[in-house]
SEVOVEX-394715 format. One record per residue (C-alpha): z, x, y negated. Coordinates in steps of 0.5 Angstrom, whole numbers, plus 500, padded with zeros to 3 digits. Each point is the difference from the previous one (the first is absolute). Layout:
N
ZXY;...
This chain:
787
356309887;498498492;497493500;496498493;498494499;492500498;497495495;498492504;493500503;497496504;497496507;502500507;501507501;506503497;502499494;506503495;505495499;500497493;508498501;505506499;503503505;504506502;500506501;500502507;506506501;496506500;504503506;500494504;494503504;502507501;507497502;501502508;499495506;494499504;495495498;499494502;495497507;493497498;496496503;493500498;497494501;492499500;496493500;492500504;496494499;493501503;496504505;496503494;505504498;502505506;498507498;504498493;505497504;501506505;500506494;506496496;504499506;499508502;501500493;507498502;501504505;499507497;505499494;505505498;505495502;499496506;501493500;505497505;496495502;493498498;498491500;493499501;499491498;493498502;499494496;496495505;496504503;501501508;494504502;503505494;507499503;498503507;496505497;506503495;505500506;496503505;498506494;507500498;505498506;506504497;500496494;503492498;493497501;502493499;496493497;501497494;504495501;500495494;494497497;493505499;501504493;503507499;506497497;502497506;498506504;506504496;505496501;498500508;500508500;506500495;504495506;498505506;503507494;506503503;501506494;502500494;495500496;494496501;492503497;494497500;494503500;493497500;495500506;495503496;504505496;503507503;506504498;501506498;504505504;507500496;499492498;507499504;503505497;499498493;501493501;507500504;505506495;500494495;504495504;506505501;502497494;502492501;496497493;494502503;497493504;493502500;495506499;493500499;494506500;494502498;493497503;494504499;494497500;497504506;492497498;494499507;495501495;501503493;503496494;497495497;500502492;500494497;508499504;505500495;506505503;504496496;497494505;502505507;505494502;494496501;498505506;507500503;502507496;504503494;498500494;499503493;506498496;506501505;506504500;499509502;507500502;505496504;501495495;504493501;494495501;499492502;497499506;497505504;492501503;499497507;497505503;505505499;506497500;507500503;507496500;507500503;499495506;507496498;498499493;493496503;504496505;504498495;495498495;495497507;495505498;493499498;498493497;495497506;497497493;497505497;496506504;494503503;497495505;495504504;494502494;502496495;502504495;507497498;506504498;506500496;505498507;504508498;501498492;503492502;505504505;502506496;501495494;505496505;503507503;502501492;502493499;505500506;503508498;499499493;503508500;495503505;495503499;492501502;497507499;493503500;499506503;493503498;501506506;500495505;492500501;496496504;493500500;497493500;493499502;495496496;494497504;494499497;501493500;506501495;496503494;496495499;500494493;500494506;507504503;502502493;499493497;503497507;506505499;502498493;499492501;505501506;505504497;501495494;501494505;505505504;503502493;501492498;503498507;505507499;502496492;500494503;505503506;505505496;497497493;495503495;505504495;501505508;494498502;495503495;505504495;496507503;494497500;500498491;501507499;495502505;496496495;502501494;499508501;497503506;494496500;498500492;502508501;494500506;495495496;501507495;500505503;492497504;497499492;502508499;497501506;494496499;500504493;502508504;492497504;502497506;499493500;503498505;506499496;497494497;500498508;507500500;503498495;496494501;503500507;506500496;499494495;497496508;506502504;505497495;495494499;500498507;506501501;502496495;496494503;504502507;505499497;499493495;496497507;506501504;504497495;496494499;500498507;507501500;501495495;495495503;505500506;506499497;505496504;496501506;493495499;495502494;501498493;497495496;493503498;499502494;495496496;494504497;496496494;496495500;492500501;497500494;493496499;495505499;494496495;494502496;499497492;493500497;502497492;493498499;502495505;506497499;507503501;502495508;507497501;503504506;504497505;506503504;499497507;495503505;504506501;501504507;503496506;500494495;505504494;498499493;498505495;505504496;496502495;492502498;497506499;494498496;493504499;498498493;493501498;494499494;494500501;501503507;504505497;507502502;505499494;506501504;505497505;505496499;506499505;504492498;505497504;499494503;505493499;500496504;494495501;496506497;497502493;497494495;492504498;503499493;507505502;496505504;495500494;506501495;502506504;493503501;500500492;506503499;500505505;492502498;498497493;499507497;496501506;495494499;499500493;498507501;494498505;498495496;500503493;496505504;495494502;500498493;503494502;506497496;507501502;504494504;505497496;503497507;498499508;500493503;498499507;493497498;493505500;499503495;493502500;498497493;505505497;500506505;493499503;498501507;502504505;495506498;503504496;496500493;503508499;498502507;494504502;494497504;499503507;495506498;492499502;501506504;507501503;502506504;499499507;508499503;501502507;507496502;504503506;505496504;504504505;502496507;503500506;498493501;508498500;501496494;499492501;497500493;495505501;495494501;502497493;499508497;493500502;500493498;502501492;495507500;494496502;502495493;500506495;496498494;498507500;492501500;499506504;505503506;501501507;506499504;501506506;505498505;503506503;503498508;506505500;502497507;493500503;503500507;501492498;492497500;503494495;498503493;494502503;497493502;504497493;496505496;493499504;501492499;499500493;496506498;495496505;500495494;502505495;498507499;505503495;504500507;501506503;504503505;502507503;505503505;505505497;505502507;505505497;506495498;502500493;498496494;498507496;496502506;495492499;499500492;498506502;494498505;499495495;499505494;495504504;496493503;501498492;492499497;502497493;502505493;507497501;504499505;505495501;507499504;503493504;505499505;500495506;505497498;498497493;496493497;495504494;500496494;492498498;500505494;504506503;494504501;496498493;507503497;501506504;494502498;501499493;506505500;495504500;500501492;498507499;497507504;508502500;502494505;499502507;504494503;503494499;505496503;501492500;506495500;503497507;504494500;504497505;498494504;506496501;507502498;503495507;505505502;506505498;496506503;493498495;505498494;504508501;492503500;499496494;506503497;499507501;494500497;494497505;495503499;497497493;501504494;500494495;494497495;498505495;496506501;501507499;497507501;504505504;497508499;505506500;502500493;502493501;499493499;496495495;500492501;493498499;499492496;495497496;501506495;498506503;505504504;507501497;505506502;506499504;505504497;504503505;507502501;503507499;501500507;495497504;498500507;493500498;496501503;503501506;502493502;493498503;502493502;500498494;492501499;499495506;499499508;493502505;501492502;496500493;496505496;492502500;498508499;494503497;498502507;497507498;508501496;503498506;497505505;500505496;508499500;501500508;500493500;506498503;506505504;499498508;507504500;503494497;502495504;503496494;499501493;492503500;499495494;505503496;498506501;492499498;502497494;505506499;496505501;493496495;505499494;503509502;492502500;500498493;496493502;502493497;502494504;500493497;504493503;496494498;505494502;495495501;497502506;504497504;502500508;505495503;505504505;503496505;506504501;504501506;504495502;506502505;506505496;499506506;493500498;502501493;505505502;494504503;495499494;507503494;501506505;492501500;500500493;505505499;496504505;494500497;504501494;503507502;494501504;495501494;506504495;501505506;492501500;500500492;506506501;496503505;494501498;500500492;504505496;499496494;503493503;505505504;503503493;500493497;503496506;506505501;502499492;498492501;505499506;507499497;496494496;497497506;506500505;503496494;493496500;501498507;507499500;502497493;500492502;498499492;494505501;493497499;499501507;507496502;501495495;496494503;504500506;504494499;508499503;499499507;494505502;503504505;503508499;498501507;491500498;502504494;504506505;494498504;495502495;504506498;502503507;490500500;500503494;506505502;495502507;494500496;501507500;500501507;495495502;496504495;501506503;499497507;493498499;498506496;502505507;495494505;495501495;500507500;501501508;493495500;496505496;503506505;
């Protein structure tokens, strides 16, 4: 028998060992002498499972080499106990007599084994006819400690495409990347594998710790044992067997994103109990490899698929990126509660920042002291973040410390002038006013006027009539200040359309009612089917004005916001505008990490997006942004601005589809996308402005950066599938907007300050990763709802 070493590979299943090893003799195998008695050990759980039950162990039964004897654990089930030992009375039918888990089952059949050799083989797989026959010959020589086979996937229904195969250990199975012959290997696959029964008592077997506990989809149990096994023989030997075949049967339930998600979290929490047990240089050795080459050889080889026409190689080389993610963010969890409980009782907790005082500063009224106290549960501010205005208009924000007692008007005043001199000179020499010398903490209205912006454009004799759209599900406890804000717009000529996305609750309808009794621009309407996209779009087709408008629930509208959106509107080639949004309050962590990542404002200057590029438009016309030689534009749709705060002229926007209803999240980005794709303009205007209210709670923030990434991937994927043009120029994009996404000096990463938490950027990676399935997902609902 030659034994070859192959290169390291990765995960739970069987994979080649990166430490030298020696050549097993080839003649130890055909050496005389009989081979040694098994026993096959096989572990049951539940009822559900009996006709696969039934077919692995008559499986068994029928090999070449019949086992001399055969132990079926029942894992805490007596009902399925009594069923197994009346089917099979001629078998060791016995319960699991350690805790509930497959890991305890193992060891209960390993102490009931009397051969040899112990095999196991899972109750959803089953055996080829020579399984025993090619697993037992290696053990004649005495390195060989353990010996592993191939497990085939055997699929109820057929394989999902987006399935990487490089991911088949996911499903329980072998995967691309592992050895074809017999090759030395670090651990062996759970469900087809087989040990000399005095090398587990030895070693006490399988780790309670780690392992399957009914459906949960833990692992790892096989690699922590076969590292132990190497570590007390260090001469001895696992072996990988590929004709050794089992086929593993993959339900339904298994091929799904929830199931994948689940299974790569879990085994990136099972690989850092396995680091912690035998050490991270054992414990993960394989799995660097796997990563530094069998992945990003898949991620290849799904884009020249994508090239060769089946776009579902852009599935699973997303998948790729996601699993690695997610299984990344297993793995930091598991450490990070490790740490937390070290010594046995939670560590200190780690402090997040300070909140931040969130005010409004209007010059012509006086710059205003700002003082520290006042914040959440009684803590004083940190810092400020200061919207800072002229005449109404938004010349910037500026972020300043707080010391303690607070900031003097006249230091809050000297920064605002160092920080935006340039900007307010400009205004005000557009105003044809003189330049300020200095700020002092007085009003100034004899030198800059009053809040009326001399430069700024009166309202039209005969403004376009606005229809305001405001999507609800009647959930959000601003919504009332929401309607509140909308009803005080200076604007002369709209209307306000609420639009109940959860009319099954009667309290928006009875809200809406009350006021459009005593104000008619409220009007109500109902849409039933779920999903933001779905409710703009009710309210596009109930939308009388020549614009139309977007708000969310969730936000306190500043007065000039609609004036200003409809002045975005500077030529016929603008077909859509999009506002500023800024944070409320900055009281906690989870609001004050959104805020460095990016919020949802896009700063004070106001640009022009179309395909060709970007221009910023200030008082001297529009002025061409040049744009790097490698720049992402225009596929970087966040950065035109958000659906919580945008108008559109209404006929443009019906005869772009109006919003995708197959996306659950990101059907804003993907509208403005497609406007700038179709050759249309959009503007940002920062003065029409909109107060978020962002969540409070860290989970909540988590969910809000893993939906982002979604959305993300979501309109990517759409834009690949359905644009030859976009599809030609993402792919060549693609290797900039990996480094963009994971640069931290990137622009998109380098507000986030020390102490923002990997874990939302691997969040927001790992959406971004499934964007394609989500994608694909929603595009097959869609198409069985046309049938």
């Amino acid at each position: 028998m030659t034994i070859h070493a192959g290169s390291a590979e990765t995960s739970n299943a069987s994979s080649p060992t990166s430490e030298p090893v020696a050549v097993l003799d080839p003649a130890a195998s055909a050496r005389p002498g009989s081979a040694p008695t098994v026993t096959v050990v096989v572990c049951v759980y539940t009822e559900r499972r009996w006709p696969q039950i039934v077919r692995a162990v008559h499986s068994v039964l029928a090999q070449d080499v019949p086992a001399a004897q055969v132990v079926v654990v029942v894992d805490h089930n007596p009902a399925l106990l009594a069923r197994v030992y009346a089917t099979f009375p001629e078998l060791t039918v016995v319960p699991n007599a350690g805790p509930r888990g497959l890991s305890a089952a193992r060891n209960t059949g390993v102490a009931r084994a009397t051969g040899e050799i112990v095999a196991f083989l899972d109750d959803d797989a089953e055996a080829e006819p020579d399984w025993l026959a090619r697993l037992l010959p290696h053990y004649r020589d005495q390195q060989v400690l353990a010996v592993g086979g191939h497990a085939l996937p055997a699929w109820e229904e057929e394989r999902p495409r987006w399935l990487p195969p490089e991911f088949d250990w996911v499903v329980g199975c072998s995967f691309t990347g592992q050895p074809t012959e017999v090759t030395p290997v670090r651990n062996v696959i759970g469900c087809n594998m087989s040990f000399r029964r005095s090398v587990l008592n030895r070693t006490a077997g399988f780790d309670p710790a780690l392992g399957r506990v009914g459906r949960t989809p833990v692992g790892c149990e096989e690699t922590e044992l076969c590292i132990r096994i190497r570590q007390l023989e260090p001469d001895g030997v696992v072996l990988y067997e590929p004709a050794a075949r089992v086929r593993h049967r993959v339900t339904v339930d298994r091929t799904t994103w929830r199931y994948f998600r689940q299974r790569c979290f879990s085994e990136g929490r099972s690989k850092a109990v396995v680091a912690r047990l035998v050490g991270s240089d054992a414990g993960l050795a394989t799995e660097r490899t796997y990563t530094r080459r069998t992945l990003p050889a898949g991620v290849r080889r799904g884009l020249r698929q994508v090239r060769a026409g089946d776009r579902a190689g852009l599935l699973r080389s997303g998948a790729i990126v996601a699993g690695l993610l997610v299984t990344a963010a297993g793995y930091v969890s598991a450490q990070a509660m490790r740490a937390s409980q070290a010594v046995g009782k939670p560590g200190p907790r780690r402090a997040g920042p300070a909140p931040v005082r969130v005010l409004a500063v209007e010059l012509a009224e006086g710059v205003p002291d700002v003082p520290d106290t006042g914040g959440p549960e009684g803590t004083r501010y940190g810092a400020a973040q200061v919207l800072v205005r002229l005449h109404g208009e938004p010349l910037g924000l500026v972020d300043v410390g707080l010391p303690a007692g607070g900031l003097t008007a006249p230091a809050l005043t000297a920064t605002i002038r160092d920080r935006l001199a340039t900007a307010i000179d400009a205004h005000l020499r557009h105003d044809g006013l003189p330049t300020l010398d200095r700020l002092d903490a007085y009003p100034v209205r004899e030198t800059v006027g009053t809040r009326s912006c001399p430069s700024r454009r009166p309202a039209a004799a005969h403004a376009p009539f606005v229809s305001v759209v405001l999507p609800t599900c009647g959930r959000t406890p601003l919504f009332e200040s929401t309607l509140d804000s909308l009803a005080a717009l200076d604007y002369p000529h709209f209307e306000i359309v609420v639009v109940d996305n959860a009319p099954q609750v009667s309290d928006t309808a009875r809200t809406v009612a009350s006021r459009s009794a005593v104000d008619p621009r409220f009007r109500y309407t109902s849409e039933p089917r779920p999903g933001v996209a779905h409710a703009r779009n009710r309210g596009l087709a109930e939308a009388r004005g020549g614009i139309v408008a977007f708000a969310d629930d969730d936000l306190v509208i500043d007065r000039g916001w609609l004036r200003n959106l409809v002045d975005g509107f500077t030529d016929d080639d603008v077909v859509g505008v999009t506002g500023h949004i800024l944070a409320r309050e900055l009281d906690t962590p989870a609001q004050i990490w959104l805020e460095q990542y990016g919020g949802y404002g896009k700063g004070c200057q106001r640009r022009r997006f179309d395909r060709s590029g970007v221009a910023t438009l200030d008082a001297g016309g529009a002025r061409r942004v040049d744009l790097p030689p490698r720049s992402l534009h225009p596929y970087l749709p966040g950065s035109y601005g958000s659906g919580a705060n945008m108008a559109f002229r209404t006929d443009a926007l019906r005869r772009l589809g109006a919003f995708d209803p197959r996306l659950r999240s990101g059907e804003d980005i993907d509208l403005l996308l497609r406007t700038v794709l179709a050759g249309h303009a959009l503007t940002y205007e920062p003065g029409a402005i909109a107060w978020h209210t962002h969540r409070r709670e860290l989970r909540a923030l988590r969910r809000t950066m893993y939906q982002y990434g979604v959305g993300l991937g979501t309109v990517l994927t759409k834009c690949l599938a359905s644009d030859a043009t976009a599809r030609r120029e993402l792919l060549r994009r693609l290797p900039r907007g990996i480094a963009y996404a994971l640069r931290p000096g990137s622009a998109k990463n380098n507000r986030k300050q020390e102490g923002y938490p990997a874990s939302l950027t691997v969040l927001e990676l790992c959406g971004l990763a499934l964007g394609p399935v989500y994608y694909a997902a929603a595009a097959a609902r869609s198409g069985r709802s046309r049938r």
